[in-house]
N, C-alpha and C positions, 0 to 999 in steps of 0.2 A: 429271615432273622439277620440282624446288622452283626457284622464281623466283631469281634469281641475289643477291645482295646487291650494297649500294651499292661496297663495298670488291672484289667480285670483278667490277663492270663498271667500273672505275678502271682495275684489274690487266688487262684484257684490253681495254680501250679502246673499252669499249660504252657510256662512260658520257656520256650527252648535256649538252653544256652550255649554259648559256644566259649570254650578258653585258647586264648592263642598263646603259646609260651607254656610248657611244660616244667615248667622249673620247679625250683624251691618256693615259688609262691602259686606260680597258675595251679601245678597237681593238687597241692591242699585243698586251691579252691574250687574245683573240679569236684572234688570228694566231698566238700562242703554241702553245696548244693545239689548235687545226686543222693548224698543222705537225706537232704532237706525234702527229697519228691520233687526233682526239676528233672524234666530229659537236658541232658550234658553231652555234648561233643568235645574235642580236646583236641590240638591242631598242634605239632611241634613238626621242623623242618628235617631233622634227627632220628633219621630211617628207625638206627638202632633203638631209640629211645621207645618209637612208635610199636615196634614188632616186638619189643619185651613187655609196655603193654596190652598190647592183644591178648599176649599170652598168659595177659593175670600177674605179670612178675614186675615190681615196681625198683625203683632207685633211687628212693627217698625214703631217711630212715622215718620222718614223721608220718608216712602215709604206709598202710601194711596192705600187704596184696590183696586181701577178701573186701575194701574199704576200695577197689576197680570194676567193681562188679557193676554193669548198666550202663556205663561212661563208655561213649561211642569214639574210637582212634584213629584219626589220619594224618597224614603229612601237607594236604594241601588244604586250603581255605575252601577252595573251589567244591570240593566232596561235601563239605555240612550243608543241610537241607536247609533254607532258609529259617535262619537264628533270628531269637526275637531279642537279644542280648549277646553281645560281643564284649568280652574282655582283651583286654591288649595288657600281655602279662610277659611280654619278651625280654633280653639282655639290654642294659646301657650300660657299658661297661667306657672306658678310655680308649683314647686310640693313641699312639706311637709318640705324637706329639703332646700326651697329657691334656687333651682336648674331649671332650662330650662326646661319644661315637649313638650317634641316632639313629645309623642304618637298619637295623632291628627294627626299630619302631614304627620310622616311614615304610619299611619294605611292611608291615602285615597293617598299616594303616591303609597304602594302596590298595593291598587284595581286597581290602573290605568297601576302599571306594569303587572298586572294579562292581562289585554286589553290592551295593547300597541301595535299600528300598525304605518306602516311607512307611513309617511307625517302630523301626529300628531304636536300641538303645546302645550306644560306645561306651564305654567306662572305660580310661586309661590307667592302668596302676603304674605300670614300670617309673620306674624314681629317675624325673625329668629336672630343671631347671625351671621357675616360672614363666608360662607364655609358649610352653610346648604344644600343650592341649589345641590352644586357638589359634599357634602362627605356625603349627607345623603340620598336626593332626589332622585338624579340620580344614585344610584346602584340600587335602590329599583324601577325604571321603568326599565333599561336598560336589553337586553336578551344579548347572547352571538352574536346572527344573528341581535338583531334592537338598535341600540347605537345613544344614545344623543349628536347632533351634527353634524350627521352624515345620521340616518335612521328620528328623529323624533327632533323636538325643544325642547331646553328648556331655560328658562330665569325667572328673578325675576323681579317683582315692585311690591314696597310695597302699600298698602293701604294710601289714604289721607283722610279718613271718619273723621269726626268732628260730631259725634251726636247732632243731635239739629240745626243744621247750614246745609240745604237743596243744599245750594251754594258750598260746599264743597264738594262735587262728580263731579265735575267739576275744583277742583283745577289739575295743571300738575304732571302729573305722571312719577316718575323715574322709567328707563328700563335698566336692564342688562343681557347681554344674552349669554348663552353659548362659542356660537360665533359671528362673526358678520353677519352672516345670522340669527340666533337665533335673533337678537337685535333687525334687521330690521322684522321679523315677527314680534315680541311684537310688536314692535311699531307702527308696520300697523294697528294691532288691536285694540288698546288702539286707537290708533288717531282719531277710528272713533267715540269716545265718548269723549275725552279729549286732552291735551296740551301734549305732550310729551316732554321726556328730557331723550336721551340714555347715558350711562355712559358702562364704558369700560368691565364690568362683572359682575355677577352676585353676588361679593363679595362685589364690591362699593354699589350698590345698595342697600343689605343687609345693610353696614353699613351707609348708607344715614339713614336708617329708624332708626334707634338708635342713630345717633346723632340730628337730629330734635327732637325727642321724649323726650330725655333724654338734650338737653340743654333748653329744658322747666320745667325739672325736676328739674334741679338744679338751675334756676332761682327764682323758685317757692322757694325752701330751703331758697335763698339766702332772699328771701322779709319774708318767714317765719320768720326767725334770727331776722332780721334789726327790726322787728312786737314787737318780742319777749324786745329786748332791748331796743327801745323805750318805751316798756308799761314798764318798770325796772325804766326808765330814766324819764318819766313823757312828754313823748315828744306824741305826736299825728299821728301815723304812717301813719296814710290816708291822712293829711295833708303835710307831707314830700311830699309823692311819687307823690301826684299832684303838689309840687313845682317842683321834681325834673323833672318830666316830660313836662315841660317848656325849655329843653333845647334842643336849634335847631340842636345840631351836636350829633357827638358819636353814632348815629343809637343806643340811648337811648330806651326799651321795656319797660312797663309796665308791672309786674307780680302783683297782690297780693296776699297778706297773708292770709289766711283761716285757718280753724279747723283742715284741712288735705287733700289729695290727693286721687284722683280715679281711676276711667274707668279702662280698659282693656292695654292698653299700660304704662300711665305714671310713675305706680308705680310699673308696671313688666318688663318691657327693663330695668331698671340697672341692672338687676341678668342676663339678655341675653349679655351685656357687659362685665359683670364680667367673664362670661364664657371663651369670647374669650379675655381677659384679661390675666386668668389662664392660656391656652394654650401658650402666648406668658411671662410667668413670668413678667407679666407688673402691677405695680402699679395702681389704681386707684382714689388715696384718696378723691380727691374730689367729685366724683361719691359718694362714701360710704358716706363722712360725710353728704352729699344731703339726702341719704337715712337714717339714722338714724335721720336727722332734722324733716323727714315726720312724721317719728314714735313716736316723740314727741307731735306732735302739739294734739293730740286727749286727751293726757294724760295733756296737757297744760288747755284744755277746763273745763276738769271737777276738776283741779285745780282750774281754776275760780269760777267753781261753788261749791265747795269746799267751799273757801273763803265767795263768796255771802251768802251760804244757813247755816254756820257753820258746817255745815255736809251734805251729800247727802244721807246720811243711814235716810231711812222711810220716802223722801221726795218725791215731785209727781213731776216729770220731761217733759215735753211735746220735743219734737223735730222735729222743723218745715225741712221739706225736707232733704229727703232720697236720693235724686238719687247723682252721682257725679257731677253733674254740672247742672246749671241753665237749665228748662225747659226740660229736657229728662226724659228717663223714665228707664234710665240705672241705675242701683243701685249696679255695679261692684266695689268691693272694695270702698265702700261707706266711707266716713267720719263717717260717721251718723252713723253706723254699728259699728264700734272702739268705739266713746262714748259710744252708748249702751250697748257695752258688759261692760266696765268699770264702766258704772255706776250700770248696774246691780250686777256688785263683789262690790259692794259699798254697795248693798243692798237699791238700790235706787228703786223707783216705776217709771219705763219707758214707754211711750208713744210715739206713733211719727201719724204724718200725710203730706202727700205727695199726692198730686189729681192724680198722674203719676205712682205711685212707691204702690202697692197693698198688697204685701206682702216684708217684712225686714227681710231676716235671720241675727239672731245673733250669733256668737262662741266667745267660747274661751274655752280654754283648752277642757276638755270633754264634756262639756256642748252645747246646742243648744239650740236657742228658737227662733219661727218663729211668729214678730208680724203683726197684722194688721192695716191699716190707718186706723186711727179715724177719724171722720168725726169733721171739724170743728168747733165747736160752741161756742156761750159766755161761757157758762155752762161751757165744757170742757176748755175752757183759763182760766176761771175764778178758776177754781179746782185745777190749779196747781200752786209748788211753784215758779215755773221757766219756761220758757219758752226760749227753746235755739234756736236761726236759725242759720240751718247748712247749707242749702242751698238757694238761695235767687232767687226763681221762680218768676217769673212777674207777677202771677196770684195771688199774695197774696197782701192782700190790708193791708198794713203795720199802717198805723193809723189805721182801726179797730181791728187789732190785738192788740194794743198798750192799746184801750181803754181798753178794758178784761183781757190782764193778768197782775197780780199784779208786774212782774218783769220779765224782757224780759235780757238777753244775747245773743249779736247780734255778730255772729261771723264775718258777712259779710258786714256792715257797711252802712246797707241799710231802719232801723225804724226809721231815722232821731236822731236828737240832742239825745246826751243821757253823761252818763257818763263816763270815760272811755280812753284811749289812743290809746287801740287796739282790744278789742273786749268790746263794746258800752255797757253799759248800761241803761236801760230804764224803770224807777217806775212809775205806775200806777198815782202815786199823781205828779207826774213832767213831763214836758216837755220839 
């Protein structure tokens, strides 16, 4: 009997997968397709991560520990029994000079050219620049005897994870593929977890993921701005943007203004942009002034408090939520991280509590300091001079908060009446 193809062990659910990258996107998808009937391996370099789960016990609040059950874990590539599908689900994060760091990427593209056999399928998700897939991936699987395209697959689609948002591992997933057999494998396989949408290579797809990512980036600048000049203007910026959002046509979005920007993509795709920007000697200006709008807003905040406290040197600071967005427990490129460190060169007395978020590292320049959630009490709101919310989790009961600390800065517009145009104020003695 003839060995089965890749396409008929998909359709009958023989087909083994493997995820490289335990993150915020690979474990979802790991979970995905082991509820789907796929045998699943899961490869992360992160001892710790590995041996929490062997043991059943996960580190993501969208994936719950019973939803690890059948998913095989190790730390090296080398251990998975020959996989009929590979995801590359690892970090791209910046490096030091605000440059594209690809090391991730190339280091679990090697192991896999190290094992590359023919009738293989690559999917690349991790959120590249266009022209990763083809001029960095693929030399680093292909041999002289097994070529991409031809002996094994390869294609990209990028990640839809939305931390915090369980509904969101089932948003449709863009697929480009080497070729257009490459396309139709991805797409075979992704479909049996999600909506698909194939697009003609692996370079659109790439740039799918950067311009989603990044016209929420610059959206975000633009309500920062509008925030900033209204609080200048005396106008009430929360109250605009629910007028403006009144309006039936113009496929009108709602962004709002905040302290600053986070997670793992929205404040890292402009610099993956810029990259392939560079290559083609293309402008990007509004991109850029997006990104130095973000870089504002944290030094905006403690301008505030600045102003409120007369100085923030010797003063006791609380700071409610650490992670980048309501309800998760992700604390990448925190907002709350930038103030801290700011106010700390202020010589300020910094505190933060987060029920999600357990430990906060802070930098800047040489310096590090790693604090931990306070537990929150009358005593402790009541100790401080200020009381700032940087993130605005549902599980904080915002009138008792109100009642205890003597002076609240609400960046998120969420302690009710207070004073203020654009980031709220709130006195103990007023309501």
């Amino acid at each position: 009997m003839d060995k089965m193809t890749l396409s008929e062990k998909i359709e009958s659910k023989q087909a083994h997968i493997c995820i490289i990258g335990l993150g915020y996107t690979g474990l979802p998808l790991a979970v995905q397709f082991a509820e789907a009937g796929y045998p699943v391996s899961g490869v992360d370099t992160n001892e710790d991560k590995i041996t929490s789960l062997k043991r059943g016990k996960g580190y993501i609040g969208d994936v719950d520990d019973g939803q690890l059950v059948g998913i095989s874990f190790t730390t090296s590539y080398k251990d998975v029994m020959r996989p009929d599908i590979i995801f590359i689900c690892v970090p791209t994060p910046i490096n030091g000079n605000m440059e594209p760091d690809l090391s991730c990427v190339k280091s679990a593209a090697k192991a896999i050219g190290e094992n590359i056999r023919p009738g293989q399928l690559v999917i690349l998700q991790s959120t590249v620049y266009p022209g990763v897939t083809e001029n960095v991936v693929r030399p680093l699987l292909e041999w002289p005897y097994v070529k991409a395209g031809v002996d094994f697959a390869l294609a990209y689609s990028p990640a839809r994870i939305n931390p915090g948002d369980k509904a969101s591992i089932e948003a449709t997933r863009v697929v480009g593929g080497l070729t257009l057999e490459c396309t139709k494998l991805a797409a075979d396989i992704l479909s049996k977890i999600v909506p698909v949408h194939a697009v003609s290579s692996p370079r659109v797809a790439e740039m799918v993921k950067l311009y989603e990512n990044i016209f929420r980036n610059v959206n975000i600048a633009f309500a920062d701005e509008m925030a900033i000049l209204c609080d200048k203007a005396g106008l009430d910026v929360w109250e605009v943007i629910e007028g403006v959002a009144t309006k039936p046509f113009g496929l009108f979005s709602i962004f709002y203004p905040g302290p600053g920007i986070g997670g793992d993509c929205i404040p890292v795709n402009p610099y993956y942009l810029r990259e392939l920007a560079r290559k083609y000697d293309c402008a990007i200006p509004l991109v850029d002034i997006a990104v130095a709008t973000h870089q504002v807003m944290p030094h905006y905040v403690v301008k505030k408090l600045n102003d409120l406290l007369g100085t923030v040197r010797g003063k006791n600071v609380l700071l409610l939520g650490a992670s980048f967005k309501p309800n998760v427990d992700d604390a990448r490129h925190s907002p709350a991280a930038a103030i801290a460190a700011l106010l700390l060169q202020r010589d300020a007395r910094v505190a933060y509590n987060d029920p999600r978020v357990h430990r906060l590292v802070i930098s800047w320049k040489y310096n590090t300091v790693i604090l931990a959630s306070q537990e929150l009490t009358p005593e402790l709101l009541a100790s401080q001079d200020c009381v700032v919310v940087v993130q605005a989790h549902t599980c904080y009961d915002w009138d008792w908060i109100a009642k205890y600390a003597p002076l609240i800065l609400d960046t998120r517009n969420v302690v009710g009446k207070g004073e203020g145009t654009f980031y709220k104020v709130r006195r103990k003695d007023r309501t």
